[in-house]
N, C-alpha and C positions, 0 to 999 in steps of 0.2 A: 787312593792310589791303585794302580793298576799294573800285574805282572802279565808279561808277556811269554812264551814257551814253545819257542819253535822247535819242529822237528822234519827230519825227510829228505832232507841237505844229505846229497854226495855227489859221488863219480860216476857219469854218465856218456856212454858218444852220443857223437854227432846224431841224427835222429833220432834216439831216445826219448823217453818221459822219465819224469819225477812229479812226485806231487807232494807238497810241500802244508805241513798243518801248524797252526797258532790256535795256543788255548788260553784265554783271557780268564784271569782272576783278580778277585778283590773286588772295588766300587763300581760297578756294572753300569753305567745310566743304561735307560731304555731303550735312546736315539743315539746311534752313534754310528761309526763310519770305524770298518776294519780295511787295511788294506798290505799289500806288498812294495816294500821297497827295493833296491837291488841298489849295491855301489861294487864297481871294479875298479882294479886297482889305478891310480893316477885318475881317475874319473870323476865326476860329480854324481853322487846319489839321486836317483830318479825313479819315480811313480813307476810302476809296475801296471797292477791294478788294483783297483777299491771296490768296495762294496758295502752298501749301506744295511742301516736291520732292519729295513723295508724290502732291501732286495736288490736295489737300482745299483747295476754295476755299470764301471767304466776302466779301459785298458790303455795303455799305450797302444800306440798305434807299431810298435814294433813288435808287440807280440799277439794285435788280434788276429784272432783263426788258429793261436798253436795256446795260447793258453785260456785257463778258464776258472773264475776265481767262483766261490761259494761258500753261503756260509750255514751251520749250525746253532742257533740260537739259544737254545734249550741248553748247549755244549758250551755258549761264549766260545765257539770254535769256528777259526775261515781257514778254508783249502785254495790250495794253488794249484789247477792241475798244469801242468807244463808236459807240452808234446809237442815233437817236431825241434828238438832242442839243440841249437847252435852254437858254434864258439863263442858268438859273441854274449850269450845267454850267461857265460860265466862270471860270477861274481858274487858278493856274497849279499844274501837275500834278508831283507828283514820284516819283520813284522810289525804294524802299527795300529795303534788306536786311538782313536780323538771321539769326543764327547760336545765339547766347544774349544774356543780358540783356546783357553788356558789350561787344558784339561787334554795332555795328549802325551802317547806313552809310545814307548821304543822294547821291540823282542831284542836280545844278543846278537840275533845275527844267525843263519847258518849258511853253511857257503855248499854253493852251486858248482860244479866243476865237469864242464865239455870237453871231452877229447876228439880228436880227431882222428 
């Protein structure tokens, strides 16, 4: 099993940064896939970005050039840097892990909040 622990979630305007950390504990595999998810409210939850513990990231295409995801290996820790940050950017952000298809873990949540 695997715990997830997000932190870095708050209140920001409109171009602002946040940058957002998950620290993984527990059964570790070696190959695995960390990434961000985001759900607002009445919306469907949707990929952020990932990043593999080889390196190989990949983003939504609504936040490439303002965000930038990376990770710490040694730490079981992935950053979200978010900049250039939008209303719509608002929601609340989660954290993920998978290893394989039956082997995949959910952070709490922390919520993102754009003003304008």
């Amino acid at each position: 099993q695997v715990q997830l622990v997000e932190s870095g979630g708050g209140l920001v305007q409109a171009g602002g940064s946040l940058r957002l950390s998950c620290a993984a504990s527990g059964s570790i595999f070696r190959f695995n896939v960390m990434g961000w998810y985001r759900q607002a409210p009445g919306k469907q939850r949707e990929l952020v970005a990932g990043i593999s513990s080889g390196g190989l990231a990949n983003y939504a295409d609504s936040v490439k050039g303002r965000f930038t995801i990376s990770r710490d290996n040694a730490k079981n820790t992935v950053y979200l840097q978010m900049n250039s940050l939008k209303l719509e950017d608002t929601a609340v952000y989660y954290c993920h892990y998978a290893a394989t298809l039956g082997y995949d873990y959910w952070g709490q949540g922390t919520q993102v909040t754009v003003s304008s």
